[in-house]
Each structure stands twice: as structure tokens, then as C-alpha cells.
N, C-alpha and C positions, 0 to 999 in steps of 0.2 A: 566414738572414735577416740582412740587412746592416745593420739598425736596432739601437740600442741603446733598451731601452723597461724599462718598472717600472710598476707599481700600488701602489697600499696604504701600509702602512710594511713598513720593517725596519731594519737598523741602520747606522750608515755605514762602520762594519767587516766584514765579512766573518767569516765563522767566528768569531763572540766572540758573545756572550752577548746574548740578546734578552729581556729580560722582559716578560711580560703585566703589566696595571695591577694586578690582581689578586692579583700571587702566582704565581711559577713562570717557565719558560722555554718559549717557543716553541720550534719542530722546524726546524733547517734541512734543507733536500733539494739537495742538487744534480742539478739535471735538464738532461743533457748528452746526445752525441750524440759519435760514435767516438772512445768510448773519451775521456780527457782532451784531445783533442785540438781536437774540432771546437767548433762554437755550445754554448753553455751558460748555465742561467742558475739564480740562488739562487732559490729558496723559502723560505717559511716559515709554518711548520703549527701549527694551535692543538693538534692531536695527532699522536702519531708517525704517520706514513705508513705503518709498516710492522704496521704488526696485523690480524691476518688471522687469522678463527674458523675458518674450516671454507670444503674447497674440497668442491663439491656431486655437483660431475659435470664431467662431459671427454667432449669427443664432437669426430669427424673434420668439420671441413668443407672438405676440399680438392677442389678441383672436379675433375670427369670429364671427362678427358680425350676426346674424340671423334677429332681429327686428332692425333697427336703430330708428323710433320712434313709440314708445309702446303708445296703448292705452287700453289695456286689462289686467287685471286681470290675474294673475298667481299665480297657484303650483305648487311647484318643492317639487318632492320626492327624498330630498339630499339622505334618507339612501341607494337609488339606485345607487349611484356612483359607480363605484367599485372598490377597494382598486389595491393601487398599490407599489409594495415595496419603489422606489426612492419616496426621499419627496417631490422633486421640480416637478415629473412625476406627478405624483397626485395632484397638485393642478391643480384646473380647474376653469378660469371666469367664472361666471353666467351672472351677472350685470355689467355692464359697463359707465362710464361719465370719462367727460374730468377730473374730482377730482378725482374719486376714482373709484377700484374695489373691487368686493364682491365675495367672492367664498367659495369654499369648497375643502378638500382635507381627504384623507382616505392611510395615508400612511402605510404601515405594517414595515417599517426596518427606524432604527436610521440613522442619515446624519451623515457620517464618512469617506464616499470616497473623499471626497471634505467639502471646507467652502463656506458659501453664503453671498453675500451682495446684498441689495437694494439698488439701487444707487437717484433714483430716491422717493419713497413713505416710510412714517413710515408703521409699520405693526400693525396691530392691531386682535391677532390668541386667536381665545376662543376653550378652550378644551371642547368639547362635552366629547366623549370618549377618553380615554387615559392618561397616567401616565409618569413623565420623570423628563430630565431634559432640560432645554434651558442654552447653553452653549453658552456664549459670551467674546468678549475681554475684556469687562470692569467686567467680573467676571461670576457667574452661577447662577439661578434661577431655583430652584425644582417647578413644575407644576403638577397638577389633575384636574379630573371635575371639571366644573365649572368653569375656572379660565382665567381670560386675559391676555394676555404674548403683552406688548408693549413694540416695537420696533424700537427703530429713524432710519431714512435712514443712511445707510452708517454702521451701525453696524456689523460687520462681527460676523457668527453665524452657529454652529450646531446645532443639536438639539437630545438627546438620550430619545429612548424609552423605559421603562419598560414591554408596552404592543404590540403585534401585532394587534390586534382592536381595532384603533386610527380615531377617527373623530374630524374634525377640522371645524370650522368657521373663515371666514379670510377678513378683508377688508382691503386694500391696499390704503393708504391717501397720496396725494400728499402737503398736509398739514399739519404742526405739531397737534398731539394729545395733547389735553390737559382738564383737568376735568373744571367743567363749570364755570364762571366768578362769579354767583350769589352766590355760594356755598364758592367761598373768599373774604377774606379783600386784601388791597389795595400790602399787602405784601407777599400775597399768602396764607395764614395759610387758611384751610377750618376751616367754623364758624360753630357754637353751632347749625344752624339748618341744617346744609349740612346732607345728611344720609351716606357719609361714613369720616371718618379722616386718619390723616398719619398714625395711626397706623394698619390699614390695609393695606396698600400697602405691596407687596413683593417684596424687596428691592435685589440687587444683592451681593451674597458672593461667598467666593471661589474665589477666584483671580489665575486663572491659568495663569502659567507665562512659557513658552516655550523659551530655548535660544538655536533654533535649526537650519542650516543652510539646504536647501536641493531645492527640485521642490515643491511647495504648491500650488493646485488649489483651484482657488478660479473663483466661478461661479459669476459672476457682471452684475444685471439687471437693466438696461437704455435703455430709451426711447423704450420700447416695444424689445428691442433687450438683449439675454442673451450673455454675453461674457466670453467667458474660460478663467483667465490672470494666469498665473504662476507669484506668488510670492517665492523672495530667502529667505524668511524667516519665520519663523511658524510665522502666524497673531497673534497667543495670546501670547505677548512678551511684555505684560507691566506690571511695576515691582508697578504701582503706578497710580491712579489719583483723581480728586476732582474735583465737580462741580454739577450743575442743569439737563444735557444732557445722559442719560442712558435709557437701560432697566428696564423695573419692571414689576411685576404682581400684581391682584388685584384679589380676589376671588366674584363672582356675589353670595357667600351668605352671604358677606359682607355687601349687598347693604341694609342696614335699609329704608322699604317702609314707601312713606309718605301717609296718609290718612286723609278722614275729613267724615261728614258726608252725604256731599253728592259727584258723582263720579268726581273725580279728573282727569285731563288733562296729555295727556301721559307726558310732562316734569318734572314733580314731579320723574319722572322714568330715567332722564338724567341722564348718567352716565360720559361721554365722550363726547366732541366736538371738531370740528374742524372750519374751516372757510367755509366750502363749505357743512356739513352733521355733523348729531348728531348719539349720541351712546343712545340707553337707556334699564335698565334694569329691566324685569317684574318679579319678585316675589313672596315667597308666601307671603300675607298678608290676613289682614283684611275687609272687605269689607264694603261700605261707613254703615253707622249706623244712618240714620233719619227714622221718622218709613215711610215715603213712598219712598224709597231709591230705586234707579234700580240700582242694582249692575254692569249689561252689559254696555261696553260703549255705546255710544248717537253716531248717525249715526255723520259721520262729511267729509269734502269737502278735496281734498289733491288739494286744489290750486295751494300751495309754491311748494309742496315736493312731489317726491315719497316715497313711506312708504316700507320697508320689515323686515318683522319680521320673524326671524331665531326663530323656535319649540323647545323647549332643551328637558320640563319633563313637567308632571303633565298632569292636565285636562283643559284644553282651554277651558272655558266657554263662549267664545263670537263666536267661529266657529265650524262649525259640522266636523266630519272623518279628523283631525287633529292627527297626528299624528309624534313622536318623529323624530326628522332632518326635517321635512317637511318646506320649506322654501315660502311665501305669498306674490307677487307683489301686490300693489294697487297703479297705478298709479294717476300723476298728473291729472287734468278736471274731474274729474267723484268723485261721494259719493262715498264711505263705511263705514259699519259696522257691527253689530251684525249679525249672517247668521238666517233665519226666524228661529221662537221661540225660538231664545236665550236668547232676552230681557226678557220676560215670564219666562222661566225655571230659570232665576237668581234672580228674587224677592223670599225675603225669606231668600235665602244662607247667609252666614254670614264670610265664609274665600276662600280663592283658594288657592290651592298650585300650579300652573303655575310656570312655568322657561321658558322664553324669552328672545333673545337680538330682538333688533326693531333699523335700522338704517332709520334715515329721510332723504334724500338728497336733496338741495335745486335746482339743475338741473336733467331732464329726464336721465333715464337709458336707454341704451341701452341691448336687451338682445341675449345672446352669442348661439352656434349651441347648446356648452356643454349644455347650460340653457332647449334650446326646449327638448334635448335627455332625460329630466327627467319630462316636464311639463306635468302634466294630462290631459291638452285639456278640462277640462270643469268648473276649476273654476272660469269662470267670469260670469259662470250662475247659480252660489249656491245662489244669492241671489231672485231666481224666485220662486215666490212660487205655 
């Protein structure tokens, strides 16, 4: 995160001594990100962060693999998942690599029986449907359609819902999140041609601050395995902190498209990158304007990457029976593009209202049992005409 932000109090020193009004010393934490190197920021705890009664139980949740290497074309009809109260129950892999996971989740009840951490992966959760808030240590973030709730690992988090028909997009990066390199200067500020700036982000407020002593579950996933730990002390217990290393959300109708006159390269639609897969966000926009313009994109080769574009809204002009949640593998070695008479039917048009996320990965996905339980079985042959 390119923002420098703070809540609460703490001190204007750094590592030196904070006292409560009361008698005693607050807890600082440094919560950082590779190693001393990357975003980082101070905390500060009405008790120590590290006390921990009793771990409960450890159980595998690493998803089943069905394809280990894919070379087929896939839809997945996410709106067929089916909803499940627990949040962490409902979320299901699709897509699989050794960087990251993609999934989807349809929760119907707010996370309140327990707090979660990822020990392992930032998160990166786009509200399809659904309304809430995302409650964290380092403060809370109000969320709706449309919107991206990132995550750094280690974050301890609930999540409340206002709605019970809740759909989620979720990919799970074992890589720090961060918006794209081209779109800042040397000292992070996004420039004058980036399409989105800092003052879209959604920044965390509400600093809930708990000085409670008792059994607190907290559910901790590492290395493919979920672990129950009972902490002695309610996780959201900081009075204060400052730094680079948080939550935030960003709204995807935030995303100012870029266009020219003739059709533009999905990166122009970057939203998010990592080291290993990009984020990008489709739009409504304009559509290219030279007078012999094909509006459809231009077939093109996934050499590098696998491509999957997550359905949000609107009218998909490049693929046929496309429809809202509908989630599109194209893998790496083989073309695609426009599905027949798309390119035809687009000359002409002059805007789309489309809403997509489109994640690129630059290794093979693996795809998951959950994944086939939803594929249609025959889109790698829509392009036959």
C-alpha cells in the first residue's frame, strides 16, 4: 500500500516506552511483510499479542486437486455454488498454483463465533453480492458491490454481514498485493495517468479496541492446514498504530478506463499485481473510436499466463451465454478469443457496460474437484463454428 495512515494513539517515538493512563506499558508489534524489508507498520496492544493457551485441533484443508495440468478451456457457473452459513465453510478453491488461489464463496451468516487469520497468503475478496462490514485489528472497513477488501497475511479478521445473499470472489496470493509499478513515481504517489489515485482507496476507521481477558478462537491457516489456537486475549486490543502494512478497499467503479482509438491491451485494465499474477479490472467504458475500429478484442496466444475472468454485470460482448458469476479458464499453449460473430456484432457499438475482474497468472493452474462440480463440459468447444 502506497498510503502512509495511523489510527488511535501511540507514541512519537518508535520503540520507547508507551504507557497506559492507568499504570503500565502497552505492547508494541511490528507487523511487516518480507522479512524487514517490504510495508510495515507499528502497533500497539493493551496486551501482549503473543499468549496463546492451547492449540485445539489442526485439520488439512488443501483443496483436491481434479486436473493437475489443464489444457482445456473452462466454465464455471459460480452462481451454482451453494450458499453456506459458516464463511470459512463456504469458501471453495477452484484454481490452484504453487502462488496463489482463486475461489469463490456464498456465505449467508456474519464470522462471529470465531476470528480468522491467514498465516500464509494476502487476500484479495471482491464483493459480487453482498453488503457489510470487514472488521479488523488494525480498525474496520464498510464494504458493497463492487468493491475489493485487501488483506495482508497475518491480519486477524471478522467479517459482518448486512445481507444473507452474499457472493464473493477471492484469490489468495502468497505474495504481497500491490497496485502496478508503471502507475507510480519512485516514491509511490500514483501519477496523473494511473486511472485510479489515493483518494479512492478505502482506508480503515473505527479502531476497535477490546481489553478483554478470556478463551478467543482464532482459526490460523498455514500451509494448507487450518489450526484452532485459543488466544488469552480478545485479538482487537490495539489502542494505536502507524505505518504502510493494512487493510483497505477500493471500489472496481472507481476504476477510470483507459481508451484510444483503436482496441487496447488488457493492461490498460491493471488494477493489482503481485510477483507471480496480475489483477485487472473491465469496465464500462467507451469503445475504441477510429472509423474502421473493431471494438471485440483480437484473438491472442496465453503463452506466459493463464487467463480467468470472473463475470460480475452487464453484457459480455466478446463471449456468447455468459452470464453473471460465470467464471472462464483459458489456458496457457492454445489461442483465444472473441466466441464466433462476436467480432462482427461489435463493429458499430460505441460503449459496453461490462463489469469483470480478469486475473493473469504467470504459472499453470491446477483445477480443483469443487471446480469440475460446476464446469459446463463444453466450453472449449464454443469456438467451433
Amino acid at each position: 500500500m502506497p498510503l502512509y495512515h495511523k489510527l488511535g494513539n501511540f507514541p512519537q517515538k518508535r520503540h520507547t516506552q508507551f504507557e497506559k493512563p492507568n499504570g503500565g506499558l502497552y505492547y508494541e508489534q511490528l507487523f511487516g511483510t518480507e522479512g524487514f524489508h517490504g510495508n510495515s507498520s507499528l502497533l500497539y496492544h493493551v496486551h501482549r499479542p503473543t499468549q496463546i493457551k492451547e492449540i485445539t485441533k489442526s485439520y488439512s484443508v488443501e483443496p483436491k486437486i481434479a486436473i493437475g495440468k489443464n489444457i482445456k478451456s473452462l466454465l464455471l457457473k459460480g452462481f451454482e455454488l451453494k450458499p453456506e452459513d459458516d464463511f470459512l465453510d463456504s469458501r471453495k478453491s477452484m484454481l490452484v498454483n504453487k502462488d496463489c488461489t482463486i475461489g469463490l464463496a456464498a456465505p449467508r451468516q456474519s464470522l462471529r463465533n470465531y476470528f480468522y487469520k491467514n498465516a500464509d497468503a494476502d487476500e484479495m475478496i471482491f464483493i459480487h453480492k453482498g453488503k457489510g462490514k470487514l472488521r479488523t485489528m488494525m480498525g474496520n472497513i464498510p464494504f458493497k458491490y463492487g468493491d475489493y477488501l485487501i488483506i495482508p497475511r497475518g491480519i486477524i479478521y471478522q467479517i459482518d454481514f448486512e445481507t444473507s445473499d452474499n457472493r464473493l470472489f477471492y484469490v489468495e496470493s502468497f505474495a504481497p498485493f500491490y497496485t502496478p509499478k508503471r502507475y507510480k513515481n519512485d516514491s509511490g504517489q500514483h501519477l496523473e495517468h494511473s486511472p485510479f489515485c489515493e483518494r479512492d482507496f478505502i482506508l480503515p476507521t473505527e479502531l476497535e479496541t477490546h481489553d478483554e481477558k478470556g478463551d478467543f478462537l482464532i482459526k490460523l491457516k498455514k500451509e494448507g492446514m487450518m489450526h484452532e489456537i485459543i488466544y488469552a486475549t480478545h485479538p482487537f486490543d490495539v489502542v494505536g498504530w502507524d505505518g504502510y502494512n493494512f487493510p483497505y478497499g477500493f471500489s472496481i467503479h472507481n476504476f477510470e478506463p483507459i481508451t484510444g482509438r483503436v482496441h487496447q491491451p488488457p493492461p490498460v485494465h491493471q488494477t493489482f499485481e503481485t510477483s507471480t499474477f496480475v489483477v485487472c479490472s473491465f469496465v464500462p467504458r467507451l469503445y475504441d473510436y477510429h472509423p474502421k475500429a473493431i471494438p471485440a478484442p483480437y484473438n491472442h496466444s496465453n503463452i506466459d499466463s493463464d487467463e480467468v475472468l470472473y463475470y460480475v454485470d452487464g453484457d459480455f460482448m466478446s463471449r456468447n451465454n455468459i452470464e453473471q458469476g460465470h467464471i472462464t479458464l483459458h489456458p496457457k499453449g492454445i489461442p483465444h478469443g472473441p466466441a464466433p460473430g462476436a467480432m462482427e456484432r461489435s463493429i458499430g457499438h460505441t460503449e459496453t457496460h461490462e463489469l469483470a475482474v480478469m486475473v493473469d497468472t504467470f504459472r499453470p493452474l491446477m483445477v480443483t474437484e469443487e471446480a469440475m462440480g460446476l464446469d459446463d463440459g463444453q466450453y472449449y468447444k464454443s469456438w467451433v463454428e
